[in-house]
N, C-alpha and C positions, 0 to 999 in steps of 0.2 A: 806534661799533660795538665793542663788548669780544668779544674772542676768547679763548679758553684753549686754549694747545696741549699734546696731550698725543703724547710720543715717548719708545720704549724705547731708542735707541742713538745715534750720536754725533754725529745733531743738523742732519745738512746741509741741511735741507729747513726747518727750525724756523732755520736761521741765514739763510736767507733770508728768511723770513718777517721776523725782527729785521733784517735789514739793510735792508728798505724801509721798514719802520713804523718802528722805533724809532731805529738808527743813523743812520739818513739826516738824522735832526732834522724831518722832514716826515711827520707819522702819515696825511695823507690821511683822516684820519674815522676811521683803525682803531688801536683799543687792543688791545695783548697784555696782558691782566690776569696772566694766569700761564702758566709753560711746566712741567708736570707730568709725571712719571715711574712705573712700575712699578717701576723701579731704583734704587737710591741712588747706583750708581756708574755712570749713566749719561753719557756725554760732551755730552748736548744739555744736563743741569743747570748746568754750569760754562759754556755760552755762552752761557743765559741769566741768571745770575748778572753774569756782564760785561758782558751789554747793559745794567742795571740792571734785570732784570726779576724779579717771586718765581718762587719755583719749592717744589713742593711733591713730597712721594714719598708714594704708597702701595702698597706691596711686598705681595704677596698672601703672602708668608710670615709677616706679620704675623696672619694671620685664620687661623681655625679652618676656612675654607672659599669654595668658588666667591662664593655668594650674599654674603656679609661681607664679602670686598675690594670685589666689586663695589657694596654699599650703601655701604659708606665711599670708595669714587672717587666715586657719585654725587653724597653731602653734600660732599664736600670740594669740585667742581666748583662745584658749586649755590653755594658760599659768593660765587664771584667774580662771580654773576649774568650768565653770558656770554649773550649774542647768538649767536655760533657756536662752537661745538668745534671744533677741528681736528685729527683724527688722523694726525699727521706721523710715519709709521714709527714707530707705538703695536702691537706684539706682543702683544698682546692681545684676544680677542673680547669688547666688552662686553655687560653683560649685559640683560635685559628693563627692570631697572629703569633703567637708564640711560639708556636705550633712547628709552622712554617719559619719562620726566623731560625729553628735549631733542631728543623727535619733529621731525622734519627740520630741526634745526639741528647736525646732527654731519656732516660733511664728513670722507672719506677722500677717500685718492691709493692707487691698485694697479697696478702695473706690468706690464699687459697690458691688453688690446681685453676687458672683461667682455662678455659671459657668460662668453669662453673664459679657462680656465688660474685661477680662482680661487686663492685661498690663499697658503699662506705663497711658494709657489716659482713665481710665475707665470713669469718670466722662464727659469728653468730648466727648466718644463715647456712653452716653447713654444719652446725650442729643442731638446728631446728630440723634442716631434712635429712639427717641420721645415717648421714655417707660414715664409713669406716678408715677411709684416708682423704686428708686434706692435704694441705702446705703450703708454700709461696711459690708467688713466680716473679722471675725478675724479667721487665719486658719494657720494650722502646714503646714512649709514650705517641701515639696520634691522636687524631680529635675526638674520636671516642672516648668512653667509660670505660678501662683498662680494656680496651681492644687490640692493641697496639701489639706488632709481633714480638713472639716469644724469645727471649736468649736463653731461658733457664730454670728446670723448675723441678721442686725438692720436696721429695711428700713425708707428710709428718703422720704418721696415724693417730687415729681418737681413740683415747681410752675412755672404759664404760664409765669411770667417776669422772671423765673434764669438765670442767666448766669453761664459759668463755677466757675470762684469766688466765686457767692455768694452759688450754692451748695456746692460746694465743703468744705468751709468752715464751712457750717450747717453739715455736714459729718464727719469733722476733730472734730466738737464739741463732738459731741457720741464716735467718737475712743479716745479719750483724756481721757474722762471719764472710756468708758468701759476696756480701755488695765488696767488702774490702778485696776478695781473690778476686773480683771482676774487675777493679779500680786497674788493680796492681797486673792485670793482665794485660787489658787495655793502654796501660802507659808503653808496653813495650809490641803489641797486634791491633790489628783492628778487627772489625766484623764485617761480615760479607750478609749484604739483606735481599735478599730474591722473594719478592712479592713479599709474602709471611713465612718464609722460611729464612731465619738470620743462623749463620754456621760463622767458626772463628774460636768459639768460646768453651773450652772443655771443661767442665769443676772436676776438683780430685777430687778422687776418691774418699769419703772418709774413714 
C-alpha cells in the first residue's frame, strides 16, 4: 500500500508514521512513497529526508493563484500513484481538483470530536467554549472544512489546569498512535463508505 504524506510543520505526526513503516525495518504492507510540503522550510522535509524518504515542495507562492498550486499538488501527488494521502498537519484546504482526483483516499487527523470546533483552532476553540471532552477525529477528507465522513474518533478530556499546549499535545499523542493502527489496517482491509457512515475500521482497545 503506497502512502504520500503531506505536512506544513515540523513533522511529529509524519515521524511516526516513518518510525513504524520505514525505521522499524518492518513496512507491514505500507509504503511511504513521499512526504510533501507547502513549505520548503518545513521541519517534517528534513525527517523525511533522514528516514531515507523523497520529499517534494509545492509552495503556492510559486503559482499565479489558488487553482495552479492546487493542480500542480494534484500532478505532483498523482506522479507517486498513492493508494492513500495522508494529511498530517498539511495547513492547507485542498482543492476540488484534488479532491476528486483521490475521492476517499485522503485521510485527515483534527483535533477535536467533529462536527464540533472545525478549522484551524479546534483545540483552542473548545477550550474558549468550556466543553469537558474533546479529541481527534480521523476522517476522509471532501471539499469542505473537515466535513468529510468519519472513520474514527478518540475523546480526550480537559482538565481544569489545560492550556492549549498541554491539550493539545495529549491529542497529538492518540493521533500518532492511532494514524499508524489505521495505516497498518488498511494495508491488509479496506473501508466500506455509505453516504457519511464509513465502517471497516475497528481501533483497539486501549
Amino acid at each position: 500500500m503506497r502512502c504520500v504524506l503531506l505536512a506544513s510543520g515540523s513533522g511529529t505526526l509524519t515521524q511516526s508514521v516513518l518510525d513504524a513503516f520505514v525505521l522499524s525495518g518492518d513496512g507491514r504492507g505500507v509504503e511511504i512513497a513521499a512526504v510533501g510540503s507547502d513549505r520548503p522550510d518545513a521541519g517534517v522535509l528534513e525527517r523525511a529526508r533522514s528516514a531515507g524518504v523523497e520529499t517534494f515542495v509545492v509552495s503556492p507562492q510559486d503559482f499565479a493563484d489558488r487553482d495552479e498550486w492546487n493542480h500542480a499538488l494534484t500532478e505532483q501527488v498523482a506522479e507517486y500513484d498513492p493508494d492513500w494521502v495522508v494529511s498530517a498537519g498539511f495547513m492547507r484546504i485542498l482543492g476540488s481538483e484534488f479532491v476528486d482526483r483521490f475521492a476517499l483516499r485522503i485521510i485527515n487527523t483534527h483535533p477535536a470530536l467533529l462536527p464540533s470546533f472545525p478549522g484551524a483552532h479546534g483545540v483552542r476553540d473548545a477550550l474558549a467554549h468550556g466543553v469537558k471532552v474533546t479529541g481527534t477525529t480521523i476522517h476522509l477528507v471532501d471539499s469542505g472544512v473537515d466535513t468529510g465522513p468519519v472513520i474514527a474518533q478518540f475523546p480526550v478530556a480537559i482538565e481544569d489546569d489545560d492550556t492549549e499546549d498541554t491539550l493539545h499535545e495529549r491529542i497529538r499523542e492518540i493521533e500518532r498512535r492511532r494514524i499508524v493502527e489505521l495505516l497498518e489496517h488498511l494495508a491488509l482491509h479496506s473501508l466500506t463508505v455509505d453516504g457519511r457512515r464509513v465502517s471497516g475500521f475497528t481501533p483497539a482497545r486501549d
